[in-house]
N, C-alpha and C positions, 0 to 999 in steps of 0.2 A: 528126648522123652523125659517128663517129669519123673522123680523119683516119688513123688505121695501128691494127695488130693489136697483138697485147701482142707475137708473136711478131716481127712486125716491127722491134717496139725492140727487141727483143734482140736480130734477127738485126741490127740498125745498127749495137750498140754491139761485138757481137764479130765481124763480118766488113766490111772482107775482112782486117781487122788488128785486133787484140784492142784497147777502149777507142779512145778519139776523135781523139787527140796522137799524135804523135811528138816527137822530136829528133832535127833534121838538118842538116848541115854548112853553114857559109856560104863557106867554102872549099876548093879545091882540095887532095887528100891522096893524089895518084896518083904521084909520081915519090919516087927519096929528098931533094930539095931542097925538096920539100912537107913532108915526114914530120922533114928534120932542123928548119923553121922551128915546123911546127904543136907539135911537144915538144924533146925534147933535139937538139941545144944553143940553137937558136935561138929558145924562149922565155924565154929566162932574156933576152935582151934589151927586151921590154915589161914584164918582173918587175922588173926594175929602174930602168924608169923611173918605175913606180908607186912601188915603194918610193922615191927622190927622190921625189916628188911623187906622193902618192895623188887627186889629182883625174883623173891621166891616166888611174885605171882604166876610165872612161867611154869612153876614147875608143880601147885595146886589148882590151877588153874587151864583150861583149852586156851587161852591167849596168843600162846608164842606157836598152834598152828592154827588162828583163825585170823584172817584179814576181810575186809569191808572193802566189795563191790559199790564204789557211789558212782551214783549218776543224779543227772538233772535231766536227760532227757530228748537234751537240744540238738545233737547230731550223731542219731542214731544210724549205725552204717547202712545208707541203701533207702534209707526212710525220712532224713531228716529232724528237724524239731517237731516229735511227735510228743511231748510231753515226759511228765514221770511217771504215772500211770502208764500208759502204754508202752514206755521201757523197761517194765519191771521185766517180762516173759524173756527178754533179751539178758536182761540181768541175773537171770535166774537163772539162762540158760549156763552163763560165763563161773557161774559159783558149780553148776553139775559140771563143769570139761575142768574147773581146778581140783574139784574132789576125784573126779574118774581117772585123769590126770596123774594126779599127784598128790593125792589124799591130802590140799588144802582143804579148812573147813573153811564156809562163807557166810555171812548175813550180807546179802544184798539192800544196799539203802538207796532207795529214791526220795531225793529233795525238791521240794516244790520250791527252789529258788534257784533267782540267775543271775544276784548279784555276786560278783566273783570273790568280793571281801567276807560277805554272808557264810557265803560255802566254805569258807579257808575256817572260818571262827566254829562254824559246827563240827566240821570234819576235825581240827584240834581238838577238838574237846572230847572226842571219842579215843584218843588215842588210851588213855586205861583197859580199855575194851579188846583193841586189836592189836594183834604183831603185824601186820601193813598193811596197807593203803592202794586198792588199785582202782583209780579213776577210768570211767568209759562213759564215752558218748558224751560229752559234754564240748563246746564246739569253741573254735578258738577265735578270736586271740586269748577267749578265755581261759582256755584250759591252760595256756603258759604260764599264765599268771600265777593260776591255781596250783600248779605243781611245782612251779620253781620257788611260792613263797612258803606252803608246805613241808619243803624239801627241805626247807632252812629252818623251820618252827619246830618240826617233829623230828624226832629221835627214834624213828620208825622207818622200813622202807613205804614210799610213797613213791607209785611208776605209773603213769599213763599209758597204757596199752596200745592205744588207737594211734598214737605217736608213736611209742620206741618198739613194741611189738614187730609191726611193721619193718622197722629199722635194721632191727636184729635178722629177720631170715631173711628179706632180700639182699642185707649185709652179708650173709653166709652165701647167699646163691652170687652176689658178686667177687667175691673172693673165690668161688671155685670156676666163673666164668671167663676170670681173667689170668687162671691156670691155665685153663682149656684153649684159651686163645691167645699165651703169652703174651697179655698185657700185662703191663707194670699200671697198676691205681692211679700212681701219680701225673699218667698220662692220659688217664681217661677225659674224656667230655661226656657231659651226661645233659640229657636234655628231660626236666621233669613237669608233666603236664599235673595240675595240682599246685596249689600251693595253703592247704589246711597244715592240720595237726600233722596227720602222719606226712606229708609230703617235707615239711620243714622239719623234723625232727629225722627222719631219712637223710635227709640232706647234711644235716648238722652232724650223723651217724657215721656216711661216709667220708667225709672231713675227717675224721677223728681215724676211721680205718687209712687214708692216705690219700685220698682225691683232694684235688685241689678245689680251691672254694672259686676259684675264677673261671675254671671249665665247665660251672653247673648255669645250663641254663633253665632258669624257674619259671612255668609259666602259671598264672591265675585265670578267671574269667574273663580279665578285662586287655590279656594280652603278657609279653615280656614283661619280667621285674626288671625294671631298667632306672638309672638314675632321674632320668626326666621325669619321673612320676611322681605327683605328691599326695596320690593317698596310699602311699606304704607303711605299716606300722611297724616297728623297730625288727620284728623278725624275718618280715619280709626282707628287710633292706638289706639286712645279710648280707641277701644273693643277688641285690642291683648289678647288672651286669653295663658298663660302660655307655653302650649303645643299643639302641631298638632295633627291633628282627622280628619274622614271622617264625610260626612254629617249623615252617617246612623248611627254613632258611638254617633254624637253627638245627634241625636234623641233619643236614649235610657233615658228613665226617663226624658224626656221633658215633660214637663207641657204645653208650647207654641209653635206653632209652626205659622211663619210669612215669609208668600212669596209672594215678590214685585222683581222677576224674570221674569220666563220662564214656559211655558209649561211643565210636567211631571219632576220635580226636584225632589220630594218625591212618594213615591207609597205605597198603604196598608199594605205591611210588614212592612215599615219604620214606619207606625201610628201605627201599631199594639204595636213595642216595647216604645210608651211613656208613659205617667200616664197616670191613670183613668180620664175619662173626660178630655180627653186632646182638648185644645182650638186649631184649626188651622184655620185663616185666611189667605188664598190661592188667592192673589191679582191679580197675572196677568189677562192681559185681550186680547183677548177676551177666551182665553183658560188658567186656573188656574193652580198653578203646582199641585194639584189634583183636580180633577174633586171631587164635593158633593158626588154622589151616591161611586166613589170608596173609598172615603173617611168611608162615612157612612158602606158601607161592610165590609169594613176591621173591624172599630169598631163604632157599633151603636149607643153606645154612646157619642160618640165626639160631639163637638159643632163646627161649620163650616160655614163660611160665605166668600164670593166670590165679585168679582167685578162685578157680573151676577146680570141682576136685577128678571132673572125666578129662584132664589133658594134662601131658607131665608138667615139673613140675609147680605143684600148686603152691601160691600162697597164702600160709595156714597157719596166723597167730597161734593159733595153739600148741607147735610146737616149740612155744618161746615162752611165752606167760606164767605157766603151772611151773616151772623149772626151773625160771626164775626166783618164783618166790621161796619152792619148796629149798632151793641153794641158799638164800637168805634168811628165812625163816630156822634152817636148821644150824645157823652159825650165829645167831641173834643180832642179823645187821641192822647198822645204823641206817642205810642207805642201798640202795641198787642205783651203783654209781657204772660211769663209764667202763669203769675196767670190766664189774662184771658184767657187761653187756656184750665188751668186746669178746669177751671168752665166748658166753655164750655163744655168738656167731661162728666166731674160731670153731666150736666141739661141736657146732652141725655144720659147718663145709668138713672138718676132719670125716665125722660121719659117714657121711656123703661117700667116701672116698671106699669103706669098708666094703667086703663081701655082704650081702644082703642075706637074710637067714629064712628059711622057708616058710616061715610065721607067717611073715609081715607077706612074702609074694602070695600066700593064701588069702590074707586081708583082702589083699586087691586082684581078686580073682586070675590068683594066679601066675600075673606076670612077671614078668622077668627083667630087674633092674640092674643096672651097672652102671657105673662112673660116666657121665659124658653129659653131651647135649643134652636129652632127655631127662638126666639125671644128674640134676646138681645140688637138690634141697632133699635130706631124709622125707619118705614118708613121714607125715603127721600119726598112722598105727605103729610107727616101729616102737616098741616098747625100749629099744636100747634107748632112744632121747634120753629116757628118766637117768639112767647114771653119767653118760656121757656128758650134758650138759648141764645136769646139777652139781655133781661134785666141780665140773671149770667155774661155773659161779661161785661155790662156797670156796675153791682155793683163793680166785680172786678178791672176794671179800677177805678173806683173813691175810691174802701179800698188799694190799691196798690198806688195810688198816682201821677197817668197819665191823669185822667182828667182836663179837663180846663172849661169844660160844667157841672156839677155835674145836674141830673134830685135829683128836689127833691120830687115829686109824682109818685111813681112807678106805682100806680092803672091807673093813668089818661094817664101816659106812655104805659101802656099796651092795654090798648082801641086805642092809637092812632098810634098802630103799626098796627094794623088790620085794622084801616078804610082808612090808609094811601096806604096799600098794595093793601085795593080793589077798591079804587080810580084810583091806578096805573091801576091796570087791566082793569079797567074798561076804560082807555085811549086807553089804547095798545089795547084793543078792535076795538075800534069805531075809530082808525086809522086802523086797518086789513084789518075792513069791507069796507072801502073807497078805499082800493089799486085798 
């Protein structure tokens, strides 16, 4: 059963104020001693201290917590190249879940261009503006381009969500799957239907956690990544695996199974022939390429998780993205580099592991989570994410060697993520209630 009407999302997104966002003052601008500090004359004295010294922009300035949501439009989850126009309400939405989140603040920017050079020069040249960079929707091999030549130009973090998002929680649900089922990573085979952004950057994620790159079988539209193919582009070929095979073929004795496709790609015969406890996380949305329950009958004991949020568990960028930045933003990273991705992953399978607090079981009407099959990815409402997983990013940015901000009171850090967060809320409130 649907959870809202179609007319209900529209009536969300244009009342009781048109689109999701605002922008609204952190200061007082009521008297003229407000009005001469906030512009003439009295900014021209934090203008000039930046200019002496442009680090102080950070600390006169919302910069070092605002980043720029861009997109171009082209592969919006579920919808495809609908334009930029029509991916702002999407982008809108992603700047309200970093402020509600994680008291990021956002300008979402949509570009009416697709040359991938274009967008690297505009998006440069905003970096005065933002402390990072988070690209969505924009569809590959472009978006490689875009972020690996970014990544190297700016002195900012810059992460593609729709790629490493992805990466990071089903990397934490496989670290805790292959507790649950005494594997060792390095012996998994992983069979992944997909081969876009997130499917290749998943892949290249778990590498990096400890799978071998020779056990992943990739599959695209047009069949196996296999060497005999020649229209592979450098990313693909990666995961060329030796020789050609069917997807069913290649399930046999699959440990993993990962689908960031279509509706009904795999089916309960296909589960049946993998290993015991075989892991499938089944990404599409709003329809998986297997459904839970067909999953579970075929074989009951599998571990299984969806992009649904009515079947455990879900996967739910959002418990990856806000956390990230807010860990890098508060240490003034260069970069959201691998380590701290790994962490990330690490401090929601550790999560994962914890008693559950009766918050979050009230969240979710109620019930009752514990360590296991069902339960291998935190809820997306546990509020514990905001410390668990921000402070593992900001350690790992400053042992990796990307901070410029190093906290050196983690206790005092961790209190002042939470009082920060309900402070936040506690504005976005008492602006709601005024609309």
């Amino acid at each position: 059963m649907a959870l809202y009407t179609d007319q209900e999302a529209l009536d969300y997104h244009e009342f009781p104020r048109k689109g999701k966002v605002e922008v609204i003052p952190t200061v007082s601008c009521d008297t003229q001693k407000d009005l001469s500090m906030a512009y003439s004359p009295g900014v021209a004295v934090p203008c000039m201290k930046i200019y002496e010294d442009e680090t102080k922009v950070d600390n006169y300035t919302g910069r070092s917590n605002l980043i720029a949501v861009v997109s171009n439009g082209t592969a919006v989850l579920g919808l495809g190249n609908i334009g930029p126009k029509a991916s702002k309400p999407v982008m809108e939405g992603k700047g309200l879940l970093f402020k509600m989140f994680a008291d990021v603040d956002v300008f979402d920017i949509e570009l009416d261009e697709k040359d991938p050079k274009k967008i690297c020069q505009i998006v440069k040249a905003l970096e005065p503006t933002f402390g990072g960079i988070n690209l969505e929707d924009i569809k590959a091999p472009e978006c490689f381009y875009i972020e690996d030549r970014l990544k190297k130009e700016m002195n900012i973090p810059v992460f593609h969500d729709d790629q490493h998002g992805t990466a990071v929680i089903t990397g934490a649900g496989l670290i805790n799957a292959c507790e649950l089922t005494k594997r060792k990573l390095s012996s998994c085979k992983i069979v992944i239907s997909g081969a876009g952004a997130a499917a290749i950057a998943c892949a290249n994620f778990y590498v990096a956690l400890g799978i071998k790159r020779k056990n992943i079988f990739m599959f695209d539209s047009k069949g196996l990544i296999h060497i005999g193919r020649t229209d592979l582009n450098k990313y693909k070929k990666r995961y060329a695996q030796k020789e050609n095979c069917t997807m069913a073929e290649a399930m046999k004795n699959a440990d993993v199974f990962l689908g960031l496709s279509k509706k009904g790609v795999i089916n309960g015969d296909m589960v049946k022939t993998m290993n015991k406890n075989p892991l499938i996380f089944a990404c599409a949305n709003p329809d998986p390429e297997i459904s839970y329950d067909d999953a579970k009958k075929a074989v009951p004991d599998c571990i299984i998780g969806t992009g649904r949020s009515d079947f455990p568990n879900q996967i739910n960028n959002v418990s990856g993205f806000p956390f990230l930045f807010r860990g890098a933003l508060d240490v003034g990273a260069t970069e959201i580099n691998e380590a701290m991705k790994i962490a990330a992953a690490k401090a929601l399978a550790a999560l994962a592991k914890e008693e559950v607090p009766s918050e979050v079981k009230k969240a979710y009407a109620n019930q009752d989570f514990s360590f296991g099959f069902d339960y291998i990815i935190p809820k997306p409402l546990d509020p514990r994410i905001l410390e668990w997983e921000t402070i593992a990013v900001a350690k790992a940015a400053m042992d990796s060697g990307v901070a410029t901000r190093p906290i050196t009171d983690f206790e005092e850090y961790k209190k002042s993520l939470h009082a920060r967060l309900e402070k936040s809320h506690k504005r976005a409130s008492e602006v709601y209630k005024n609309l």
